[in-house]
C-alpha positions in Angstrom: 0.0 0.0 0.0 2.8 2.2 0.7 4.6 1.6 -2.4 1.7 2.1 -4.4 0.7 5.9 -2.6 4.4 6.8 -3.1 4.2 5.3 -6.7 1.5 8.0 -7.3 2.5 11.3 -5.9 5.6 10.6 -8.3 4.1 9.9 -11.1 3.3 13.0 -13.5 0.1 13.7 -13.4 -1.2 14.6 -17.6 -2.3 17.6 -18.3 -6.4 17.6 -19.6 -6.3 17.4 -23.0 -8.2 20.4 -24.3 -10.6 19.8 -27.7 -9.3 21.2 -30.8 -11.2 22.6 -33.5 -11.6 21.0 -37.1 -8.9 21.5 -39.7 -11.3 23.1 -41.7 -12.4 26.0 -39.2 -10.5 28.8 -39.7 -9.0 30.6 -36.9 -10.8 34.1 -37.4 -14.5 33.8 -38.0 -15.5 36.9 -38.8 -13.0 37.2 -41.6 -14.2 33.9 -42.7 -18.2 35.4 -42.7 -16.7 38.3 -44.7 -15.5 36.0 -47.8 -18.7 33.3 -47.2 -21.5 36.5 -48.5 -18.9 38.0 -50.7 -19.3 34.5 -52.6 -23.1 34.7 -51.9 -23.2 37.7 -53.2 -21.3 37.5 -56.3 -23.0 34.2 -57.4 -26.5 35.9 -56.7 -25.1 38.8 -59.3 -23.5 36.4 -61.8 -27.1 34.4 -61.7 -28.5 38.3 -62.6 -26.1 38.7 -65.6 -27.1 35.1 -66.8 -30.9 36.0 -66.6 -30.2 39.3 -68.5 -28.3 37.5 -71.0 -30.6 34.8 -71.2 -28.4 31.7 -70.1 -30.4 29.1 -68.7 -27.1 27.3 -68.8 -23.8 28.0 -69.8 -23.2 28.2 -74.1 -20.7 25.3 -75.2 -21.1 25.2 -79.3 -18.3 26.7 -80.6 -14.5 26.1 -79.1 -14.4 30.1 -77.8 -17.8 29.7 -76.1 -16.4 26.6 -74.5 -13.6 28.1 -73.2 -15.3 31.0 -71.9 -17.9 28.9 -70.1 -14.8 26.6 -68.5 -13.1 30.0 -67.1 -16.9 30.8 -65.6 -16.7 27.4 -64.3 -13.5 28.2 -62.3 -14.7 31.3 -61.1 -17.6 30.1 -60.2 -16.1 26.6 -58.2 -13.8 28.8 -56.3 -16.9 31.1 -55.1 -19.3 27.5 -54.5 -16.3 26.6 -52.5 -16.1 29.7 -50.5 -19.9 30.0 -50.0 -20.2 26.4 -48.1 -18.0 25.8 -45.6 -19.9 23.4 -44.2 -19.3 21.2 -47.3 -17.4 22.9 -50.3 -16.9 20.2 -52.6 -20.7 19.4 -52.7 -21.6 23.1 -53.3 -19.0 23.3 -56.1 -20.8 19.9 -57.3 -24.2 21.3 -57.5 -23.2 24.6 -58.7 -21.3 23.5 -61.7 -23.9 20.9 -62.9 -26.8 23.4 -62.4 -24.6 25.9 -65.0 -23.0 23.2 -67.2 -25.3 19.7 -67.6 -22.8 18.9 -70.4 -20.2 18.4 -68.4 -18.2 15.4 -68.1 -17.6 13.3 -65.0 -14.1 13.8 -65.3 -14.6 17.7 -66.1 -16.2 18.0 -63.3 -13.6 15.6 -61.0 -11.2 18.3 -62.1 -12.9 21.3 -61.4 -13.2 20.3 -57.9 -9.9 19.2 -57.2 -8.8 22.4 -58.5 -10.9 24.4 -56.5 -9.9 22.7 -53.4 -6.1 24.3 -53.9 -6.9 27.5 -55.7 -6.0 30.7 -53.6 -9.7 32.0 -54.4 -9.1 35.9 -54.4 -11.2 37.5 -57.2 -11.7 40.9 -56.9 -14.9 42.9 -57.9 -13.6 43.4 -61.5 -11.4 40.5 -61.9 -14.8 38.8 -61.6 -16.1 41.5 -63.9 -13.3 40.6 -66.5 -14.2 36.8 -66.2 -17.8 37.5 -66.9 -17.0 40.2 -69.7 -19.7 42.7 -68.0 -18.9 46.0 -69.6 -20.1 49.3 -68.0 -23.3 49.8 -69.9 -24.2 45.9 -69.5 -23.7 46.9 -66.0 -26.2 49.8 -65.8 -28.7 48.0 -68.0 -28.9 45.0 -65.0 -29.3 47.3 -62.3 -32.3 49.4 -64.3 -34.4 45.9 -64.9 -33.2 44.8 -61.0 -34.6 47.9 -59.9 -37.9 47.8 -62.2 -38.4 44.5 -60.5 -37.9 45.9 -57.1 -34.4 44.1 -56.4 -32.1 46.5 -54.5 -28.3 46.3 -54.0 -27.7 46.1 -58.1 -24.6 44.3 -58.7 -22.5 44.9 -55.7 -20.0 42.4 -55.8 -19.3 42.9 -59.6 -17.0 45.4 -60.8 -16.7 46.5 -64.9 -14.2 45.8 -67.7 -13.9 49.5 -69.4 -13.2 51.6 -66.1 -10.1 50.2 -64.7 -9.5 53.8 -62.8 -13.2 53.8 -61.3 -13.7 57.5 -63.3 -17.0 56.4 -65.0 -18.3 55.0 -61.4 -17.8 57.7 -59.7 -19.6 60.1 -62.1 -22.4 57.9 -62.0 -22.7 57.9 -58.4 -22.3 61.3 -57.7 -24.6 62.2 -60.1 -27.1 59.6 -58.2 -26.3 61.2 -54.8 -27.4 64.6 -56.3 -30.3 63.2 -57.9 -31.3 62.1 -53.9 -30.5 65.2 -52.8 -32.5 67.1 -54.9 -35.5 64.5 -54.5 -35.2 64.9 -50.7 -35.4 68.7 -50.4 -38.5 68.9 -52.6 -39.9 66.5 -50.4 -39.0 68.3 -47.2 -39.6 71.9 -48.5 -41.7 74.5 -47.1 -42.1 76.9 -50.5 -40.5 79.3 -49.1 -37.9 81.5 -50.1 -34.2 80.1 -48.5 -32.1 81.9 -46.4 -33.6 84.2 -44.0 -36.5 86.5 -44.6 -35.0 90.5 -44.8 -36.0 93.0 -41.9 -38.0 95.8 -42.8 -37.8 97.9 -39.6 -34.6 100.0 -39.3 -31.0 98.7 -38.6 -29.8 98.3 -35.1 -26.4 100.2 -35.6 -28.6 103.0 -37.0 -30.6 103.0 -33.5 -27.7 103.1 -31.9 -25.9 105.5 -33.7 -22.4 103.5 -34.8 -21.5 101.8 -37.7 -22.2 98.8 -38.8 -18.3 97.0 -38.1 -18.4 98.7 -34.8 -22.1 96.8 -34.2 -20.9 93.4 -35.3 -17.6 93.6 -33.4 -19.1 94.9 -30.4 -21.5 92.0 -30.9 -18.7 89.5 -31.4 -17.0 90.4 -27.9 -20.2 90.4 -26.0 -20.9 87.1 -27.7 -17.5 85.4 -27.0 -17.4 87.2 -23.4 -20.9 85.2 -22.7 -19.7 81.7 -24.5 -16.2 81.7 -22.2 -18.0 83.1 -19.3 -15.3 86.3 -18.8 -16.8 89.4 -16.5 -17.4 92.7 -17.9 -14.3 94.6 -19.7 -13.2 97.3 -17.2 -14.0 100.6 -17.6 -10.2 101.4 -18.4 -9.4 102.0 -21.8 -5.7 100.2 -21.3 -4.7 97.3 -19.1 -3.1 98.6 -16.1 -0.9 96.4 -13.8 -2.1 99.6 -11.1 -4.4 98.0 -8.2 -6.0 101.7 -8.5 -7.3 100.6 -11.3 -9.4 97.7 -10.2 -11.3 99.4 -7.6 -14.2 100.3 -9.3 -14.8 96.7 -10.9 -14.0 94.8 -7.8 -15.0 97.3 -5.0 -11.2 97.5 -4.0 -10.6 100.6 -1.4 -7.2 102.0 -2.0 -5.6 105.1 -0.3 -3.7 107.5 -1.9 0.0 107.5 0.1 3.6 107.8 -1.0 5.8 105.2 -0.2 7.6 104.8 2.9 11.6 104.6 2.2 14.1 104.2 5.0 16.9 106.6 4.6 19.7 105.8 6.7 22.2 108.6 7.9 26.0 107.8 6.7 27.7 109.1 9.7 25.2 106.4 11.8 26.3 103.8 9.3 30.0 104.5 9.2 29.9 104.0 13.5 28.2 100.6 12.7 
């Protein structure tokens, strides 16, 4: 019995062994929820451009259609793959033989496997470029989305033919001032802006000054009254005097000379 308690206390105990996640959880979620609906979302717009084009699947007749509809295909298995974690390669399955029936079982074998080792970073008009969706293509999808009361237009789809964004941005500022304009007509009163002109007579003329001397004046009572400073003194100047302070701070002060010793020399030469 001894042996055995003694056996025990040296033996090390093992640490608890802690559960670790899945190889296929990726250490930051959020980021990982960021690139999930950007691959939602740019499948839901590619499914738009198909619509608009007509594509109930992908075209395969002659060899440039092929190949244009096998680069789709890659783009589109490396957004299935993103947009399921849960289970990429069936998503990338599905996706690709809902867009392409006529594809082969080893076609398809392929564009899984290289979908599962593709970097999958497409940017908004990479994806554009893969797609060939020019700028008015573009507009022309986001009219008949918003006709049909879809909002959002294609936001995770760039363009082709405005690589420096100058065409964009005209468009949407000329959007933002079309909002603009809709929202003060809609919030106006009729009347004239700016504030209505006085008819009686001006205050610096009642008071007999000018008009700067008004506003200034007006400014240092103003500023006095935001920083909470007492009245300006009656003095014209500062004055480092205490004489003059008594009237704004009730000070009494006496009128007297200073006192200054004068000591005799003979006294100090007998010191």
């Amino acid at each position: 019995m001894f042996e055995s308690a003694d056996r025990f206390w040296l033996e090390p105990v093992p640490p608890k062994s802690t559960p670790q996640p899945p190889a296929d959880t990726p250490s930051n979620k959020a980021a990982s929820d960021v690139y999930t609906l950007r691959a939602i979302g740019r499948l839901a717009n590619a499914r738009e451009v198909f619509a608009h084009r007509g594509w109930k699947t992908l075209p395969q007749g002659s060899p440039e259609q092929r190949e244009r509809s096998f680069r789709i295909l890659r783009w589109g298995a490396d957004h299935a793959w993103t947009a399921c974690p849960s289970n990429p390669r069936r998503s990338v399955r599905r996706w690709c033989r809902h867009k392409a029936p006529w594809l082969t079982k080893d076609e398809l074998k392929k564009l899984v496997t290289d979908a599962a080792t593709s970097n999958k970073r497409w940017s908004d008009d990479e994806s554009a470029r893969v797609l060939e969706i020019t700028l008015a293509e573009r507009e022309a999808i986001e009219r008949d989305m918003s006709d049909r009361d879809i909002g959002g237009g294609l936001k995770f789809l760039g363009v082709t033919d405005d690589p420096h964004y100058e065409a964009r941005d005209n468009i949407k500022r000329a959007k933002a001032a079309a909002r603009a304009r809709k929202c003060r007509a809609k919030h106006s009163t009729g009347a004239k802006r700016g504030r209505p002109k006085s008819e009686g007579p001006k205050a610096w003329e009642v008071l007999g000054i000018s008009k700067a001397t008004y506003y200034r004046q007006r400014e240092t009572e103003t500023r006095r009254k935001s920083l909470k400073l007492p009245k300006k003194r009656e003095t014209k100047n500062a004055s480092r005097r205490i004489i003059s302070l008594r009237k704004r701070y009730a000070i009494s002060v006496s009128h007297c000379q200073p006192h200054r010793p004068q000591l005799d020399s003979n006294e100090n030469r007998r010191r």
